[in-house]
C-alpha positions as CSV (number, residue, x, y, z in Angstrom):
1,X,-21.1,-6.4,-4.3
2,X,-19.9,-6.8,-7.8
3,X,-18.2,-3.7,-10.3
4,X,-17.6,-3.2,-13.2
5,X,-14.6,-2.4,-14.8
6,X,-12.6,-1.1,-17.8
7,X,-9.9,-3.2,-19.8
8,X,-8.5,-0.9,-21.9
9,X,-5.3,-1.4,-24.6
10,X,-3.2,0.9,-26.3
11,X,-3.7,-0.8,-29.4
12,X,-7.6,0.2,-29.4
13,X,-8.8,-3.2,-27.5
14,X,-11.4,-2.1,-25.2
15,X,-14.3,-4.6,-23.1
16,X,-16.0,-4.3,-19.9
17,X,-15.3,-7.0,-17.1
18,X,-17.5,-7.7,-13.9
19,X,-15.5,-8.1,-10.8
20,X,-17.4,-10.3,-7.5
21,X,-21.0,-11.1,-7.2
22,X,-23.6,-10.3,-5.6
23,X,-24.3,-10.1,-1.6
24,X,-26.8,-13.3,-2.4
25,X,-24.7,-15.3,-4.7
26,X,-21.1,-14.8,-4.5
27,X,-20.6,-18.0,-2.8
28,X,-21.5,-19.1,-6.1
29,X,-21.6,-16.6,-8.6
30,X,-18.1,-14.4,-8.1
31,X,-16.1,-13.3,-10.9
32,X,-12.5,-12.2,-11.9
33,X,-11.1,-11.8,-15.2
34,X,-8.9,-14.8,-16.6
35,X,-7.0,-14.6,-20.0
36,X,-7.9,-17.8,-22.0
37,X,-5.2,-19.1,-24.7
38,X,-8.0,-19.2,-27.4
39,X,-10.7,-17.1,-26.2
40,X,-9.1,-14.2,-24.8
41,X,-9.8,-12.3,-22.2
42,X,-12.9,-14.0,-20.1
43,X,-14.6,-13.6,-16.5
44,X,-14.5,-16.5,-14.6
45,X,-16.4,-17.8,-12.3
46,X,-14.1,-17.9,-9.5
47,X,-16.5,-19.5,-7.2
48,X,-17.0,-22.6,-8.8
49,X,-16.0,-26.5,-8.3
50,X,-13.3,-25.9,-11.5
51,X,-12.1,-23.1,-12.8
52,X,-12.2,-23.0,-16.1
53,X,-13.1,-20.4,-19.7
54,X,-16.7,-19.6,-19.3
55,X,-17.1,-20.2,-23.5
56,X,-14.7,-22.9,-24.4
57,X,-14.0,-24.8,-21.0
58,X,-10.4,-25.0,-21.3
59,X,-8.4,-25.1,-18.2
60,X,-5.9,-22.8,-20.3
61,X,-6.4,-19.8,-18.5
62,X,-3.9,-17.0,-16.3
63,X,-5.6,-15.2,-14.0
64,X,-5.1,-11.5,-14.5
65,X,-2.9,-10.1,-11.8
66,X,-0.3,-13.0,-11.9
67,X,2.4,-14.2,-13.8
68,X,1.6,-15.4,-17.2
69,X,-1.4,-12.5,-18.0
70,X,0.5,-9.9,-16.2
71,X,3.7,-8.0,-16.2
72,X,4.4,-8.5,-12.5
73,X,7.8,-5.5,-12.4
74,X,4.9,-3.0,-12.9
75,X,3.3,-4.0,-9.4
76,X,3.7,-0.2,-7.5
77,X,4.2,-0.4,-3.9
78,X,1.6,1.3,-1.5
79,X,-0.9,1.3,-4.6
80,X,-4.0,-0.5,-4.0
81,X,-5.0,-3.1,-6.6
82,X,-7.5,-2.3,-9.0
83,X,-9.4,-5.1,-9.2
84,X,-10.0,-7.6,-6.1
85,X,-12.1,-10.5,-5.5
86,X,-10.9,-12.1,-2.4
87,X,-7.3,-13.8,-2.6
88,X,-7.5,-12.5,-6.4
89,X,-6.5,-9.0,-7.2
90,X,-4.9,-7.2,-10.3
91,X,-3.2,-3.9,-10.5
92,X,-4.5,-1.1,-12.9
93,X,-2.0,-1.5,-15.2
94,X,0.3,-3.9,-17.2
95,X,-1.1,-6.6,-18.5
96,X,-1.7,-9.2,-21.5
97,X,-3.6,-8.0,-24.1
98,X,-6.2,-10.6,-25.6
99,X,-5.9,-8.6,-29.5
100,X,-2.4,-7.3,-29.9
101,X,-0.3,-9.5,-27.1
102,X,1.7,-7.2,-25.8
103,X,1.3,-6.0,-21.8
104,X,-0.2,-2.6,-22.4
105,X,-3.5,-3.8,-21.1
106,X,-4.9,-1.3,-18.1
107,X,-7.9,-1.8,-15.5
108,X,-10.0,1.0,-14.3
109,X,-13.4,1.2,-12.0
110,X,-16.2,2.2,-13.9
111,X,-19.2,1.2,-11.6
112,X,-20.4,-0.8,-9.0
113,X,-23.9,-2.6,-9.0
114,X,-25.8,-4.2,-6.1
115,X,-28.5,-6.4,-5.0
């Protein structure tokens, strides 16, 4: 099942992002949100061949939840993840921000969809 989340910046950046896939296409169809170098911030289809920005097809692209697109020191222990999508997950808050580049970027559930 997929949801639907919140990226949300201090600086007044705000966009939805879609998180998994659906129970009859996640195997090819699953996404997870990817900061691309000249795009921004992206959802990438995690289950493909190449991973790669959806609108440019650059292979420049940090997954959200590790190093490069996220502030990793902010990682709480005994907090669940915010967003996850198998091995991928992300923590609510902390992270790159596609408009004013600082790491004040935060994820929050906003709903979850189904078949």
């Amino acid at each position: 099942m997929s949801s639907r989340h919140l990226a949300i910046c201090s600086c007044g950046y705000s966009t939805t992002v879609h998180v998994g896939g659906s129970m009859s296409s996640f195997k090819t169809h699953s996404y997870f949100p990817y900061l691309c170098a000249k795009c921004g911030l992206v959802e990438v289809n995690v289950a493909a061949d190449k991973i790669v920005c959806p609108e440019c097809q650059s292979e420049e692209i940090d997954q959200y939840g590790l190093e490069k697109a996220s502030d990793l020191k902010l990682k709480q222990k005994g907090v669940l993840p915010s967003l996850q999508n198998f091995n991928r997950e992300a923590y609510q808050d902390g992270h790159k921000c596609p408009y004013c580049d600082t790491f004040n970027l935060s994820f929050s559930y906003a709903k979850s969809f189904s078949d």
